[in-house]
N, C-alpha and C positions, 0 to 999 in steps of 0.2 A: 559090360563095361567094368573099369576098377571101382564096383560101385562105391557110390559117398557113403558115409555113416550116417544113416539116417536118425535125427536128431530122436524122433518120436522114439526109435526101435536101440535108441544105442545102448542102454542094458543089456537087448537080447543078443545086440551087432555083436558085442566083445565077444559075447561067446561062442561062434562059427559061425556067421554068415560066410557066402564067400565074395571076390570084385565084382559092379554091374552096369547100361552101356559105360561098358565095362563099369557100371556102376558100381565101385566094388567096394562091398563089407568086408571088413575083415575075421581072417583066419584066427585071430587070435591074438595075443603080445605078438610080435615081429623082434627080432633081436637087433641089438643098439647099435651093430658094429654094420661098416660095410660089407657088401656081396665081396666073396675073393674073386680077382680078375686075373686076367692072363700076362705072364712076364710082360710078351711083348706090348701089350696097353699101358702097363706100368713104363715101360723104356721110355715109350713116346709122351709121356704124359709130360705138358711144360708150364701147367699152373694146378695151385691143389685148388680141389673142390672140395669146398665143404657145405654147413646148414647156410652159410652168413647168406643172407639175404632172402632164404627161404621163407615162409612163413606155412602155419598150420591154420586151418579152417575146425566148424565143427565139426563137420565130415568129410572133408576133404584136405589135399596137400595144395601149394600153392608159391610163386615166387613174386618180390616185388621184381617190376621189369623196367626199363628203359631202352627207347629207339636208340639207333647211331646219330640222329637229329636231335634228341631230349637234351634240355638244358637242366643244370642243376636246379634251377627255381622252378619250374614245371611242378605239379603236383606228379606224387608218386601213384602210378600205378600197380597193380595189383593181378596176375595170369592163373586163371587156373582153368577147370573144363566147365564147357557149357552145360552138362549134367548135372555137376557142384552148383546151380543157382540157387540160392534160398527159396525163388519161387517155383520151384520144380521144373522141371525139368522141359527144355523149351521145345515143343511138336517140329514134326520134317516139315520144311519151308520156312518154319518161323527165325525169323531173326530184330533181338529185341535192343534198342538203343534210346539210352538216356532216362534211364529206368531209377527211381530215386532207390537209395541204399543207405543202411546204417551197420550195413556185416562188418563186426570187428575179425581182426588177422593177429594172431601170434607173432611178432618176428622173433624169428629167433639167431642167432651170433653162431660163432663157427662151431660151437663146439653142438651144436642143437638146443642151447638155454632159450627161452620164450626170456626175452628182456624188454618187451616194450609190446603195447597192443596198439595198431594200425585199426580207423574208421574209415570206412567206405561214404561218399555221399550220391555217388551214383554207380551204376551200374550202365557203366562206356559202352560195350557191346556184350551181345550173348550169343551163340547161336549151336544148333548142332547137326545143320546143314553143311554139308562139303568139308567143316571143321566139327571139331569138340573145341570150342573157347568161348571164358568168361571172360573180361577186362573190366576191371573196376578203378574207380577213379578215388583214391584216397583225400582224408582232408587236410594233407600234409605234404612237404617237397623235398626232393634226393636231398637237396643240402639240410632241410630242418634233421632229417633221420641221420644224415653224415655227422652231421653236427651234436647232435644228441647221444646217437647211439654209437656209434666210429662202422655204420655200416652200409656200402655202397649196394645198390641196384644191382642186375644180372641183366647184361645186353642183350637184346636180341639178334641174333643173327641175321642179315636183310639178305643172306645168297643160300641156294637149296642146298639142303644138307648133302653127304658123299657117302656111299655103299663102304662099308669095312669102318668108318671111321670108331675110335674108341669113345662110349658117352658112358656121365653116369646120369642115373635118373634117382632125385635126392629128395625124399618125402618127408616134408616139415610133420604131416600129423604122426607116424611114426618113429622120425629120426631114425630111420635109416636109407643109407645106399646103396644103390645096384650098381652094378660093372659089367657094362658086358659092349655091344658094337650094335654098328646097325647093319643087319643083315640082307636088307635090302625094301623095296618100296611097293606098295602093293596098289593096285590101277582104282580099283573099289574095295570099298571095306563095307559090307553089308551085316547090320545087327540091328533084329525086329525091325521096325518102322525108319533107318538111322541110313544113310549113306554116305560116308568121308569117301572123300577124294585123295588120292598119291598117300597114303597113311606110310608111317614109317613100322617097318617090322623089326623087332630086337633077335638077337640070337638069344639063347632059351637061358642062360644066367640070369636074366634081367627077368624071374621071374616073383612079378608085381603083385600084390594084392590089395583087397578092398582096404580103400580109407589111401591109397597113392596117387589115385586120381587128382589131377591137376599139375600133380609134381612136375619141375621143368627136367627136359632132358638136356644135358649140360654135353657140350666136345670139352673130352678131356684133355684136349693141348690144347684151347683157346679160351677154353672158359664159357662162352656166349652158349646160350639158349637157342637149339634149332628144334627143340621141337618140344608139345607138350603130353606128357601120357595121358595116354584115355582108357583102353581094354585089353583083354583075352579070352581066348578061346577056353574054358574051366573046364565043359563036361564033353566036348565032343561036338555037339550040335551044330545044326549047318543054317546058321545066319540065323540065330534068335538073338533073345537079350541077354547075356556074360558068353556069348558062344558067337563070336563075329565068325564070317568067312571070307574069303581073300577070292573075286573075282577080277580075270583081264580083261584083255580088251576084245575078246570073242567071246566073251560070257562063261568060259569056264570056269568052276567053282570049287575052289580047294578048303579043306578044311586041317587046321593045324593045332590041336588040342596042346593046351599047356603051352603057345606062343603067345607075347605080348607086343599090343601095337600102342602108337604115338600121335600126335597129329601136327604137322609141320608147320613151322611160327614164320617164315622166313618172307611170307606174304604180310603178316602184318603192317611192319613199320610202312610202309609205304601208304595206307588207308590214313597214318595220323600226320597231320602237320603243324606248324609251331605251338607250341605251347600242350604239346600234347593233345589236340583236339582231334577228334574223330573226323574225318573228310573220306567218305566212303565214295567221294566221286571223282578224287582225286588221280594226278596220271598215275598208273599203275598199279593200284588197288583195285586188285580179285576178290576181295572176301565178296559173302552174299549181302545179297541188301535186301531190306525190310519190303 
């Protein structure tokens, strides 16, 4: 995984760990500026992406989010991976809801400044079943943050992301961004004990390391959130934990060193309804349940 920066070990993290499920530590300082992208992603691009709305964790990346449903007075939400939980990391099957929280969030504005610190008071969903995602439920709403800070939410996409399309994926804890596409969709994604379902694969620019985890992956002509990063494949290995492998639907098992994968949000909004409330039984919500 893009392993999180583990609070315990983050003196040692800075200095080489690597991502892990896809948990990932990082390599090092990361540089400030974005990934260079390709003309044509640049042509089509028809809104800028930047930090605003992102935010940084201890050891993770993360954005505040909002449904196509969410009203401005709603409490602000909070997305990042379900391996980023404070309480570790949640076992295959487990899926944990309504979980109290007091995790503070960085936000940070376009330029990547941390201008204001976001509190959690629950912990909405977690799970690392079929997905990587956290959803936490801040003590504050889109308008009080509109209002405050001049910075709006990151929508989520409610339709499946498209093969080729241009994203960047924008890590609050690092401040920085990738550029690259999505290269296409993988049936399972198996790493150690962990199996995502339809994961998204980046073309090899979008290469992520520890402490990215969470970070949203952004379409770079819409702006919306289709997916959020979780891992890569670091040393080669066939389906351990920072070394996922990409199996279909015959069970063949490919392994792709040095490629980074996502986990698709576009099921979310549908699990939550007014007011932002979790409704995991709702019509059309696939996430897993407890």
């Amino acid at each position: 995984m893009n392993k999180p920066l583990l609070a315990a070990l983050s003196a040692v993290a800075t200095i080489g760990l690597g991502a892990t499920p896809a948990l990932a530590a990082p390599h090092g300082p990361a540089p400030q500026t974005a990934a260079p992208h390709s003309a044509k992603a640049a042509k089509s691009a028809a809104v800028t992406v930047d930090f605003a709305g992102t935010v940084s964790l201890s050891n993770c990346s993360g954005s505040v989010i909002r449904f196509p449903g969410s009203a401005d007075t709603d409490p602000a939400l909070v997305l990042t991976n379900g391996h980023c939980l404070e309480t570790g990391m949640p076992s295959a099957g487990q899926v944990i809801t309504g979980q109290s929280s007091s995790r503070t969030f960085g936000l940070l504005n376009s330029a990547g400044s941390k201008i204001a610190t976001l509190r959690a008071n629950q912990v909405v969903y977690s799970t690392m079943t079929d997905t990587d995602v956290t959803i936490y439920r801040t003590t504050t709403t889109y308008a009080a943050i509109k209002s405050s800070y001049g910075i709006s939410p990151l929508t989520v996409q409610d339709t499946h992301p498209v093969a080729g399309t241009a994203i960047k994926v924008v890590s609050g804890y690092w401040k920085r961004i990738y550029s690259c596409n999505v290269d296409g969709f993988v049936y399972r994604l198996k790493e150690g004990d962990w199996t995502f379902k339809d994961s998204v694969r980046y073309t090899s620019a979008c290469n992520t390391i520890g402490g990215t985890s969470g970070s949203p992956v952004i379409d770079a002509t819409t702006g919306k959130v289709v997916a959020v990063n979780n891992t890569g494949n670091e040393d080669g290995e066939r389906c351990t934990v920072n070394n996922p492998c990409e199996v279909d639907t015959s069970g063949n098992v490919t392994v792709r060193q040095g490629i980074n994968y996502a986990q698709e949000t576009y099921n979310i909004p549908a699990c939550f309804t007014t007011g932002n409330k979790l409704n995991l039984s709702a019509a059309g919500c696939t996430l897993p349940k407890p």
